[in-house]
BALOBA-1460 file (C-alpha; in Angstrom, 3 decimals):
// residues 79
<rec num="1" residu="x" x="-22.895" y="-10.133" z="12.016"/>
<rec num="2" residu="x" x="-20.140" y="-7.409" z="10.769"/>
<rec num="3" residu="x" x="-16.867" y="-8.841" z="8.957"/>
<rec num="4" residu="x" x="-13.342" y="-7.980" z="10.603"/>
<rec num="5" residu="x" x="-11.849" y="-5.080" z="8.843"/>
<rec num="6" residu="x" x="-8.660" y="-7.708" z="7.454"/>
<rec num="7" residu="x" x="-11.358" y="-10.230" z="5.635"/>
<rec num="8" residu="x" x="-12.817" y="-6.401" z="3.857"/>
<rec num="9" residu="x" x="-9.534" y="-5.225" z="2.818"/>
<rec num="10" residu="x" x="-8.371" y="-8.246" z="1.461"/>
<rec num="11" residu="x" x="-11.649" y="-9.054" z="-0.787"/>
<rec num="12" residu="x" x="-11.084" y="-5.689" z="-1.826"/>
<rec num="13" residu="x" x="-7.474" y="-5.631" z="-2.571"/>
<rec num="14" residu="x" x="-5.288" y="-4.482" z="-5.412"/>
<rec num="15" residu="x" x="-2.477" y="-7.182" z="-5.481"/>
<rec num="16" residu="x" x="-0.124" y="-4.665" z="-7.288"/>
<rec num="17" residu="x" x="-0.507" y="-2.170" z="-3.928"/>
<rec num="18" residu="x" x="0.872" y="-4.974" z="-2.071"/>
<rec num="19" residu="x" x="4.768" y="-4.726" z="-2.737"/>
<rec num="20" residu="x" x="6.263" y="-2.503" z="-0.096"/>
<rec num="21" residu="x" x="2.850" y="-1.815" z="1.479"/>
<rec num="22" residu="x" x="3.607" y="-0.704" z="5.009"/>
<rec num="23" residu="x" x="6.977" y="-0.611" z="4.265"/>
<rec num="24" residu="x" x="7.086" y="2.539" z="2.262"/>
<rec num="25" residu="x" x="4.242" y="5.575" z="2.031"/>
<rec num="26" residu="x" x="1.693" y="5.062" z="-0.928"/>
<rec num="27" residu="x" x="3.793" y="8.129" z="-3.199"/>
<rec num="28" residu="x" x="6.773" y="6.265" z="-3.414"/>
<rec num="29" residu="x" x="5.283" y="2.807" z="-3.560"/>
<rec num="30" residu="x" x="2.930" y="4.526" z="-6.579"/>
<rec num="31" residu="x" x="6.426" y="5.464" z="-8.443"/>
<rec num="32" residu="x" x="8.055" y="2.483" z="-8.633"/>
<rec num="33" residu="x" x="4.544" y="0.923" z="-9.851"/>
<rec num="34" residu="x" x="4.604" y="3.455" z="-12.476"/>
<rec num="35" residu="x" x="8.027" y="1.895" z="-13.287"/>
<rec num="36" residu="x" x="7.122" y="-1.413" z="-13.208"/>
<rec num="37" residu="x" x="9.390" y="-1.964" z="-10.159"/>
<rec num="38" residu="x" x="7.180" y="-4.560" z="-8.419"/>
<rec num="39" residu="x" x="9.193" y="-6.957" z="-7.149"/>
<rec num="40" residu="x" x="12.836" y="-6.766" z="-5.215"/>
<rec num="41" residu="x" x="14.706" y="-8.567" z="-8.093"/>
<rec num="42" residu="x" x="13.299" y="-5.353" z="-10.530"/>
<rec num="43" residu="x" x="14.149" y="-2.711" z="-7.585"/>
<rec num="44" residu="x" x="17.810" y="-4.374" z="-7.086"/>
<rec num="45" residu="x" x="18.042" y="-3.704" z="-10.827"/>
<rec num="46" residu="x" x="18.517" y="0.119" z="-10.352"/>
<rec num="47" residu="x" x="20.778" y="2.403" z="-8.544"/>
<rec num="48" residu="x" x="19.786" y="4.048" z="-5.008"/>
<rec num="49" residu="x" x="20.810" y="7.124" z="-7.238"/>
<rec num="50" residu="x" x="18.269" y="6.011" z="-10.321"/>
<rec num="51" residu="x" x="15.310" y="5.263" z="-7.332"/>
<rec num="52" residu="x" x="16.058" y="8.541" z="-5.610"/>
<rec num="53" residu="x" x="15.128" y="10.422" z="-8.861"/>
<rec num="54" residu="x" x="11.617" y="9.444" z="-8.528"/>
<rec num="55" residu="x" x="8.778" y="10.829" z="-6.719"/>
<rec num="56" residu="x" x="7.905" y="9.978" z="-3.008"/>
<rec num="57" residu="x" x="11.463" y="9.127" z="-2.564"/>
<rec num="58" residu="x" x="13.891" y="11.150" z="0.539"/>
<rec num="59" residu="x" x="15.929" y="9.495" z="2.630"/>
<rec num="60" residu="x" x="13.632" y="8.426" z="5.084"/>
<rec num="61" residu="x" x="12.189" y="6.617" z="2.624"/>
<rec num="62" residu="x" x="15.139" y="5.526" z="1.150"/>
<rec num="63" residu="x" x="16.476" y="3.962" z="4.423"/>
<rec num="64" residu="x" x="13.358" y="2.398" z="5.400"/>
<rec num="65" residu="x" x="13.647" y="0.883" z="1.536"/>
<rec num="66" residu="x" x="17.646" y="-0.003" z="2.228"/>
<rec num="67" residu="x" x="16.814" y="-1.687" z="5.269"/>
<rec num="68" residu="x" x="14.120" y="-3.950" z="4.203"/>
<rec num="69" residu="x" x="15.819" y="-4.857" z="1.096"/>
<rec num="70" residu="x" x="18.620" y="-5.889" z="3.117"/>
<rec num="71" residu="x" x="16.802" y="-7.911" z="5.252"/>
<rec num="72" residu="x" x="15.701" y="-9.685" z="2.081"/>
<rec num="73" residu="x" x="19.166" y="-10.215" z="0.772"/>
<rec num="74" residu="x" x="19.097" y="-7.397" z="-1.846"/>
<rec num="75" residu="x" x="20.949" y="-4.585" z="-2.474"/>
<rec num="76" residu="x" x="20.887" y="-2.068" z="-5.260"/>
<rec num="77" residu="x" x="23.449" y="-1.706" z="-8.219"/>
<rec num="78" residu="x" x="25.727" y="-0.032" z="-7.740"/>
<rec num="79" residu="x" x="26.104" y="3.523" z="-10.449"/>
């Protein structure tokens, strides 16, 4: 009897590699945990300019981040 690969992962998963997972690639989502960004309400907290600084983060990341956070009903600060 083998277990579906979704009932492995999410025994086995890190809740704090959850925000933005699949949303953004694992570099950028690592930065903002280094930051202690781990929520929207944090991330809306900084500028697009601020979140740009940090590693993983071009603009194809950036818009993918935009346009979820939008869909969310956040937006950054603005500078």
């Amino acid at each position: 009897m083998s277990k579906s690969l979704n009932s492995v992962y999410s025994i086995n998963y890190d809740s704090k590699e959850e925000f933005l997972s699949g949303v953004i690639a694992v570099p950028a989502r690592k930065a903002l945990e280094k930051e202690k960004i781990d929520s929207l309400e944090k991330l809306s907290r900084y500028s697009e300019k601020e979140i740009m600084q940090l590693h993983g983060f071009g603009k194809n990341t950036m818009v993918k981040l935009k346009n979820y956070m939008s869909d969310h009903q956040f937006s950054f600060t603005e500078a």
